[in-house]
N, C-alpha and C positions, 0 to 999 in steps of 0.2 A: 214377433221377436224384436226386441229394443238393439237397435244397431247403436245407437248416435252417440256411444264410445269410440266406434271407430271415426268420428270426424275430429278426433283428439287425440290419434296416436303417436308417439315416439318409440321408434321401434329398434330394437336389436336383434342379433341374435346371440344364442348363450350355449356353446357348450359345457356338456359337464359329463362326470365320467358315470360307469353302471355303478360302484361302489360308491356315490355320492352321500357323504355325510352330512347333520344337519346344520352343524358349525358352519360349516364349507358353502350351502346352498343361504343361508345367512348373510354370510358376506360377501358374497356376489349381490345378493341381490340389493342388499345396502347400499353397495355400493353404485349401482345401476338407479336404484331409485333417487340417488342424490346428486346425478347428474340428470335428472329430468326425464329417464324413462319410463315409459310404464304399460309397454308391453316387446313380449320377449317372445324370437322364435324359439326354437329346441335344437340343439346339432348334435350333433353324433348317435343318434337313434333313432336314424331314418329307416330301418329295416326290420320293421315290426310281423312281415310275416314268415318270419323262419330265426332259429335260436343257434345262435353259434356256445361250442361250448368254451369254458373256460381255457387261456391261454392260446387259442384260434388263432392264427396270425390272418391278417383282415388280406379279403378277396380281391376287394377292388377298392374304388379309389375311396367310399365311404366306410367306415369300418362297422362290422355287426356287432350287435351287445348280446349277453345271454340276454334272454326276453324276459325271464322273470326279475332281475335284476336293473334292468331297462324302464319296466314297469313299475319296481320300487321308486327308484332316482326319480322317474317322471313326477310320482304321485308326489314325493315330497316336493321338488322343486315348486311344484302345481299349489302346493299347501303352503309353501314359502313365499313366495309369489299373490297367494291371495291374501294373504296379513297384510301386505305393504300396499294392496291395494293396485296390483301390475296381472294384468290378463297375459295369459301363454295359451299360444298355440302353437300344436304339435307339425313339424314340417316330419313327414313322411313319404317314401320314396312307392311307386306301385308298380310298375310295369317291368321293373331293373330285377335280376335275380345272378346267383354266380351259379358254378356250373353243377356243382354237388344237387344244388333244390331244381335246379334245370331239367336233371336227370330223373329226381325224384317226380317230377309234372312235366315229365316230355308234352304230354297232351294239351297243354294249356299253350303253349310257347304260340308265339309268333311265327309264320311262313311267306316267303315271297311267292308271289302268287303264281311269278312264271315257273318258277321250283318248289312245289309248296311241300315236299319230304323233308325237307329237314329245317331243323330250327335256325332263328335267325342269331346272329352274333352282334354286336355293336364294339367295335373299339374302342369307343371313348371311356369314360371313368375308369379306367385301370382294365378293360370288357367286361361287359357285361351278356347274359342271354336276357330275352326279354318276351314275358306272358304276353298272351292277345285279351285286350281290355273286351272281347266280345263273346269270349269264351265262357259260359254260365257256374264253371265248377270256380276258378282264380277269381271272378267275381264275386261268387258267394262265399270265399274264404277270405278273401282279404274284406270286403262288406263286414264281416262277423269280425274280423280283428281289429278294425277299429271300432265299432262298436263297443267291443269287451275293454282295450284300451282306452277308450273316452270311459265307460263306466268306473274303471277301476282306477283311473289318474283322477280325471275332474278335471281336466284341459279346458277351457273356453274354446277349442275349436281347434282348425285342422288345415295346413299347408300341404297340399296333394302335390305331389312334384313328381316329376317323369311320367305321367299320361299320357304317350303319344306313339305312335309307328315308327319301325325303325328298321331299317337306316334309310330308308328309299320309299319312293311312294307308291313301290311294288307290295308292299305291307299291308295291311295281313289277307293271306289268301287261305287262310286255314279254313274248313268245312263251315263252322262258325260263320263264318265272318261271308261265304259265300251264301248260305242261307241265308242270313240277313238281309242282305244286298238283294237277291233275287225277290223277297218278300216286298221290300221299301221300295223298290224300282221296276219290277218286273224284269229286269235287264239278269240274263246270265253270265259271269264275268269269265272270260277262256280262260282254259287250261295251257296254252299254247304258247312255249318262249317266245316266238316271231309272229305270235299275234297283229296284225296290224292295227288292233286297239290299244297296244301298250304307248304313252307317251305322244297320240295324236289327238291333240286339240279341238280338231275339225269334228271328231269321233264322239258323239251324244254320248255316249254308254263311258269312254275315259272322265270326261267331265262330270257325270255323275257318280264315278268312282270317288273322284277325288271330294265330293261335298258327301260323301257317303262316309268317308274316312275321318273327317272332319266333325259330323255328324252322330258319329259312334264312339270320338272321345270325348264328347261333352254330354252323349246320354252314360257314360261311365258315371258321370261328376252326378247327372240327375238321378240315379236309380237310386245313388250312393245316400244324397241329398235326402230323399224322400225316407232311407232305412234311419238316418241319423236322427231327423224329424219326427219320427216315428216312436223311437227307443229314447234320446235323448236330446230333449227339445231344447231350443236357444243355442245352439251353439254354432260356429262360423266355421263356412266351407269355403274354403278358395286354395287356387295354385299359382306358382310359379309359369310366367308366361314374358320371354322376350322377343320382338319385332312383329308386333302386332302387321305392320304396314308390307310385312316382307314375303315374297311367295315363299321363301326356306319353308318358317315354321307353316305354313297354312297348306299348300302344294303339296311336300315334301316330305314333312314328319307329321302333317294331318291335325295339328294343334292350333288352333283358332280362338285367341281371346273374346274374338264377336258372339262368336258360339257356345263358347263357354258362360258369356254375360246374360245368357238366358234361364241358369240354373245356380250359378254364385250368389254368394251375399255378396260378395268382397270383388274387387278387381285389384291384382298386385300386379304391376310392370318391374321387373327384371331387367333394368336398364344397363343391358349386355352388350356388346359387339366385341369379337373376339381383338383383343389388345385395342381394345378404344380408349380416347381419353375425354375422360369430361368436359375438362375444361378449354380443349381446343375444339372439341367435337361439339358445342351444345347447341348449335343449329340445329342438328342433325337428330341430336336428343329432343330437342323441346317441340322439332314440330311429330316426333313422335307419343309423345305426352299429349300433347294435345288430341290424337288420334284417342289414345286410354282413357281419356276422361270424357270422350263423346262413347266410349264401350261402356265405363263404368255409369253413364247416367243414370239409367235405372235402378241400380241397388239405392241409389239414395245418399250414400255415404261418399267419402272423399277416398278417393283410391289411392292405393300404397307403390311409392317406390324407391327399387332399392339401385344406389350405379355403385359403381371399384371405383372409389377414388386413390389414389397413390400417397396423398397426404393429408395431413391434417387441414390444411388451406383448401384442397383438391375437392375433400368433404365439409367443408363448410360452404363451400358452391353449387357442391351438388342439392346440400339442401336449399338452398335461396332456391335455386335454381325450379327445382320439384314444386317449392313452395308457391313460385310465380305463377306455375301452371295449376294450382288448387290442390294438392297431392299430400300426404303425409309421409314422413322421409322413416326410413329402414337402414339404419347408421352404420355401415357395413364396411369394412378394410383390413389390410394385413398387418395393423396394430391397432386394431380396438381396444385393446383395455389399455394401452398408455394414452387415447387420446384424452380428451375431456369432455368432449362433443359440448362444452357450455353453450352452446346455441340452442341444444334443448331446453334447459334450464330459461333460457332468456322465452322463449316460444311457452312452457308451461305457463309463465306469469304474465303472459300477454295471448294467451287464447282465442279470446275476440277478435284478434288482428288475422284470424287465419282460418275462420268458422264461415264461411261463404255460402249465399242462398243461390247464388248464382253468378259466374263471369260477364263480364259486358261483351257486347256482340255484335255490332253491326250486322256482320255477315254471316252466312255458312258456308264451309266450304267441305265439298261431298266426297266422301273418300268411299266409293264402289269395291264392295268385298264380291260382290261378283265379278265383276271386273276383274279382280285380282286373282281368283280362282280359277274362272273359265274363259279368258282371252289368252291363245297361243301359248303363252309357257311362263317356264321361270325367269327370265330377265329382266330384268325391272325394268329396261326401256320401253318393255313392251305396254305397263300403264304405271307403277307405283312412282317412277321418278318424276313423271310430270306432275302427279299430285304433291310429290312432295318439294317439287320445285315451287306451287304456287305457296303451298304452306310457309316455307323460309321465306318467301319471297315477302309476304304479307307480316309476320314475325318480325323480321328485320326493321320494315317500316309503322311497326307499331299501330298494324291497323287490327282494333278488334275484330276477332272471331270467335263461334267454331266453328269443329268439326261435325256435323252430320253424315251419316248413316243411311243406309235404303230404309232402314224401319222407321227414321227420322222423316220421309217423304209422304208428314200427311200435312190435310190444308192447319191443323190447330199447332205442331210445332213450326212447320215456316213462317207462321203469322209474325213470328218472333223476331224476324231478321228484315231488314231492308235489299238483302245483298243474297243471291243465292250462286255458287260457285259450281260448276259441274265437269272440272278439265277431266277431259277423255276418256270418260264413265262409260263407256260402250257399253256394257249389258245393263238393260234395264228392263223391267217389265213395262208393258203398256199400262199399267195402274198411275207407276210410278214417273212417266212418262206426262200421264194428264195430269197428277198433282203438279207436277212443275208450269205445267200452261197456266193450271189453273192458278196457281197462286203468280203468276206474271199474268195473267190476264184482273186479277185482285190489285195492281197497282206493285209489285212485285217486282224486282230487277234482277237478271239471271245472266249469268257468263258461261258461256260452254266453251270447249277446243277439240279438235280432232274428231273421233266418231263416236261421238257421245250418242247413245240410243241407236246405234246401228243394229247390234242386237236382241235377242231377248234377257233374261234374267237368267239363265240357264248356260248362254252365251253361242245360242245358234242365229243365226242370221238371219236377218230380215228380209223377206220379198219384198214387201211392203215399207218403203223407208217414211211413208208421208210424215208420220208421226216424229222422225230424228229430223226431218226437214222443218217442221212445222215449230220445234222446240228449236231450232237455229235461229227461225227468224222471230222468235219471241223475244230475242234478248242481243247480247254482243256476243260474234262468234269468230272465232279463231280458226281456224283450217289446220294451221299446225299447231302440235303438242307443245307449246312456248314453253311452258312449266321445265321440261326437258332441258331447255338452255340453261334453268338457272337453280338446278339439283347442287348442290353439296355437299361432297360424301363426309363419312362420319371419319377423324381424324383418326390413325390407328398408330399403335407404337411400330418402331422398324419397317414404316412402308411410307413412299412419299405420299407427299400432301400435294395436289393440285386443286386448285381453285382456278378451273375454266367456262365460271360461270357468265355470262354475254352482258351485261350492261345494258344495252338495245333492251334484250327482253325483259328486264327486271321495268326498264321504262314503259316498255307495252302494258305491264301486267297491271302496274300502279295506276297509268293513268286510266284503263277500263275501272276498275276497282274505284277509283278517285269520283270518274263522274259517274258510275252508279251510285255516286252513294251523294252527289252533287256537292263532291268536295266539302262533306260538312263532317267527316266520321266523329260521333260521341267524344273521344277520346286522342288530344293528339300531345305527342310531347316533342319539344324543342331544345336539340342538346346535340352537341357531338355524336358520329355515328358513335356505337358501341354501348348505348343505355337501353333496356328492354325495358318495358313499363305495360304493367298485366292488371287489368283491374278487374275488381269481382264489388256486388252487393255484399254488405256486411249486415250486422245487425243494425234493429232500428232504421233501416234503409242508409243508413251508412254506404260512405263509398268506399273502399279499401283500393288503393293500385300499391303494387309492387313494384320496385326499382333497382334496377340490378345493374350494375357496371360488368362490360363483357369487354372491355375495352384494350384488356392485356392480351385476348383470347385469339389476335387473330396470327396464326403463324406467317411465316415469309411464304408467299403465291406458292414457291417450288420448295419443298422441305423434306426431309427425312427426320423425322422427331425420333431419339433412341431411349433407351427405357430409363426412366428416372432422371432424364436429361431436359427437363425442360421446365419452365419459372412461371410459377403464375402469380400474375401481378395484375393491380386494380391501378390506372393512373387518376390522381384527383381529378375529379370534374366539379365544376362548380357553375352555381345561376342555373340549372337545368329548369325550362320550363314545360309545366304539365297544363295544359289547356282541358276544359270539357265544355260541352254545350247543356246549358240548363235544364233547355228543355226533353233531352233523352237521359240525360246520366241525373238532375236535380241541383237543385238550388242550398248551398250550401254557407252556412257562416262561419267554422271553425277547420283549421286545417292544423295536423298535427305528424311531426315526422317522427318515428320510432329507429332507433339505429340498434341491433343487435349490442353495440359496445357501452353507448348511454343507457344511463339511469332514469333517464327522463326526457319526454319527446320534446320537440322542438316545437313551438306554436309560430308557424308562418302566417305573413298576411293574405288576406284572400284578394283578388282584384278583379272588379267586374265593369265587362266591356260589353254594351249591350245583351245578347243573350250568351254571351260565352263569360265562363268563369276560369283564372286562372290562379297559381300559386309559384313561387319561385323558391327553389331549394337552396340552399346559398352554397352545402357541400354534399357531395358525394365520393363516399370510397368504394367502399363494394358492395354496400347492401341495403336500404330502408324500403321504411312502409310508411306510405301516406294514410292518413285516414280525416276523411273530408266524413263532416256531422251537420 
């Protein structure tokens, strides 16, 4: 299958109604392609398996279309859309059903497994009931209905959305889903509301619940994957997926992006937090980005994201923003068609600047999905906050990374780093335990905190610690979870803002980081806090860095932000300097600065001081691309 469309997407999404005419499907999409788009998701015809009839007033919060009618409008938009030369993929809903089709496939529904009689409810979307994705009949019907809709539209592919357990991660305990489980595990799950297996940690059999739940909504995505393969080949499968890093969606509702990266083409981040704001919040964004683009490595392509921004300015940051992290932006708010998104337009005629073979790296730093899964619970103190303490903490100070993974934990992708990160990774397998020696016993430098390798992978505990001991003294080890001190939450509308991040730890974290890396990191820039500077391999070995002013971004330490009550603003900065060392990042003679508003880049001098090279930006407002040749 030829992906490498997706490393050039601009994305929308489009609704349009069942009676869509061909005038009507015309001028949208004219008008779409002439701001720089050229691919569209689909809205309002998320509910492809069941037909509402004519004049239905809508169930829930997405409204149903008759289906043959549905299936019209698609096909043409689908035929409109492939004249101007713009790919559609169809966003469709799976799991969500209202109560009338609930009734009709009581059997299919979801059950909590301490009550597994009756069907589950979810409140959200206007309520909904909701199918169990393991159940072989709702499977094989909805399987067959997109298929028959991919034949009869010609969609280029498919945005699976609502795939997950709900409401609790008592879900689903239907007959189904207990055959499974006993098959995959050997473990039989109790029938018993005050089971002492429910929600203990300690408990082998809950923890393997929970990777079981996990596990069963991304063989949904695979089975799906192989029938689409099968019947209509080339075309793209991905979902809808927000807080990668967060026990909610992985614990809780059993949706796992890591998980799902093992049967996708595509990875889309949904850069969601309930009343978040971008542009106060985008620490808190961007070192989860960086998490999505160590899930998305493997597809090959550059992963999609989409955030709410509030305004026009709100979504032109967002896209820098995406863009700094390698990403392609999905232009989404609650006036899309008056905005003009002209940043697409400027990004189509400069492509090069944003087609990347790879980010620059010094370091990795390991974000344990075990860990996340099967240590203690849901609170993020208990591992996510320290990882993503060190994440901002390295972000801020513009020290290259990424993110790594447990599947990331062999000797030929470590090779690749100077710097390997491990804060409070406690589960890990003893495999994954020797690759880390071994690549510190390879000339290798490694940073751990708290009980990294205390456990296994599974997340039961060790008798034997020699092996968590033995990786302490391989490298610089922390006792406490530091990352912890220097977490920043994601800014939200109507709820204060504290920033009680420690200063001390940010200094601890820097200076380990500093001299492992012997104070030379590839990439350093010199500028007033508040400029992020992201560099990736371009073409030609080209260097690309991105540069982003965040400078208007930080609110007052103790703050209440209310909705639509707050100013984003870029203050000039000017003389910014971007330092590299020749010999990791390369030797270069031409530097060139791209501004979103110019017609034409700026050719800076280059200045070389033994083996480091640098370049001086003379201004910045909110947004350039360097590109050193």
């Amino acid at each position: 299958m030829n992906k490498q469309w997706l490393n050039s997407v601009r994305a929308i999404q489009l609704p349009y109604p069942a009676d869509l005419t061909p005038e009507k499907a015309e001028s949208d999409i004219s008008r779409l392609a002439e701001r720089g788009i050229n691919m569209i998701l689909t809205e309002d015809h998320r509910y492809i398996m069941f037909d509402m009839p004519e004049g239905a007033p809508p169930q829930f919060l997405f409204k149903p279309q008759p289906r043959a009618k549905s299936i019209a409008a698609t096909k043409l938009m689908a035929e409109t859309c492939r004249r101007r030369g713009i790919k559609i993929l169809h966003h469709a809903s799976a799991a969500y059903c209202h109560e009338e089709f609930m009734r009709e496939h009581r059997g299919w529904t979801q059950r909590d497994a301490r009550r597994p009689d009756e069907p589950l409810f979810f409140e959200e979307y206007g309520g909904v009931w909701l199918f169990c994705l393991n159940h072989p009949e709702f499977r094989e019907a909805f399987y067959q209905m997109v298929i028959e809709f991919t034949k009869e539209t010609g969609v280029d592919g498919w945005m699976i959305d609502e795939v997950e357990w709900l409401p609790t991660w008592f879900s689903c305990g239907c007959l189904w889903c207990r055959e499974k489980f006993k098959e995959e595990t050997g473990m039989a799950l109790p029938f018993e509301a005050n089971s002492p297996v429910w929600e203990n940690f300690e408990n082998p059999l809950w923890r393997a619940w929970l990777r079981f739940r996990m596990k069963s909504a991304a063989d949904f995505f695979a089975d799906l994957k192989k029938r689409l393969d099968a019947e209509t080949p080339g075309k793209i499968l991905t979902t809808c997926h927000a807080g990668a890093s967060d026990t909610w969606s992985a614990q809780f509702w059993g949706t796992d992006a890591i998980e799902y990266s093992r049967v996708l083409d595509y990875i889309f981040y949904e850069a969601y937090v309930r009343n978040g704001i971008p542009f106060y919040g985008w620490l808190w964004y961007f070192a989860e980005l960086k998490l999505y683009a160590a899930i998305a490595r493997p597809t090959g392509v550059a992963p999609l994201a989409l955030f709410y921004p509030r305004s026009e300015l709100e979504s032109r940051f967002s896209w820098a923003l995406s863009s700094a992290a390698g990403f392609r932006f999905w232009a989404c708010n609650n006036a899309s068609a008056s905005y003009p998104f002209d940043f697409f337009k400027w990004q189509a005629s400069h492509e090069n600047l944003f087609i990347a073979s790879a980010p620059m790296a010094d370091a990795a730093l390991l974000f344990s999905k075990q860990t996340r899964d099967g240590y203690k619970g849901r609170d993020l103190d208990f591992y996510v906050r320290e990882w993503t303490g060190w994440a901002q903490t390295l972000i801020e100070a513009n020290i290259p990374f990424e993110t790594a993974l447990e599947r990331d934990l062999t000797k030929e992708h470590l090779s690749r780093y100077r710097l390997v990160i491990a804060p409070h990774a406690v589960c890990l397998s003893d495999a994954q335990i020797l690759a880390l020696l071994d690549y510190a016993s390879s000339g290798g430098r490694i940073i751990t905190t708290g009980e990294t390798g205390w456990r296994d992978e599974t997340g039961e505990p060790r008798i034997d610690l020699s092996l968590a001991y033995a990786l302490q003294k391989a490298g610089k080890y922390f006792p406490e979870k530091i990352g912890l001190r220097r977490h920043l939450p994601c800014a939200r509308m109507d709820e204060e803002f504290c920033d009680t991040r420690e200063p001390d730890a940010g200094r601890l974290i820097l200076a380990a980081v500093r001299d492992a890396l012997n104070d030379a990191p590839s990439l350093e820039i010199t500028a007033p806090a508040g400029i992020l500077a992201s560099g990736f391999r371009g073409e030609k070995n080209n260097l690309i860095i991105h540069i982003l002013n965040y400078r208007g971004a930080a609110p007052p330490t103790t703050a209440i932000i209310h909705k639509n009550n707050y100013t984003i603003g870029f203050p000039e900065t000017q003389n910014i300097k971007i330092s590299w060392r020749a010999k990791s990042a390369g030797f270069f003679t031409k530097a060139e600065i791209f501004a979103p508003d110019a017609n034409e880049p700026d050719v800076c001098d280059l200045i070389s001081e033994g083996g480091v090279q640098n370049v001086i930006i003379p201004l910045l407002r909110d947004y350039v691309i360097a590109r050193l040749s």
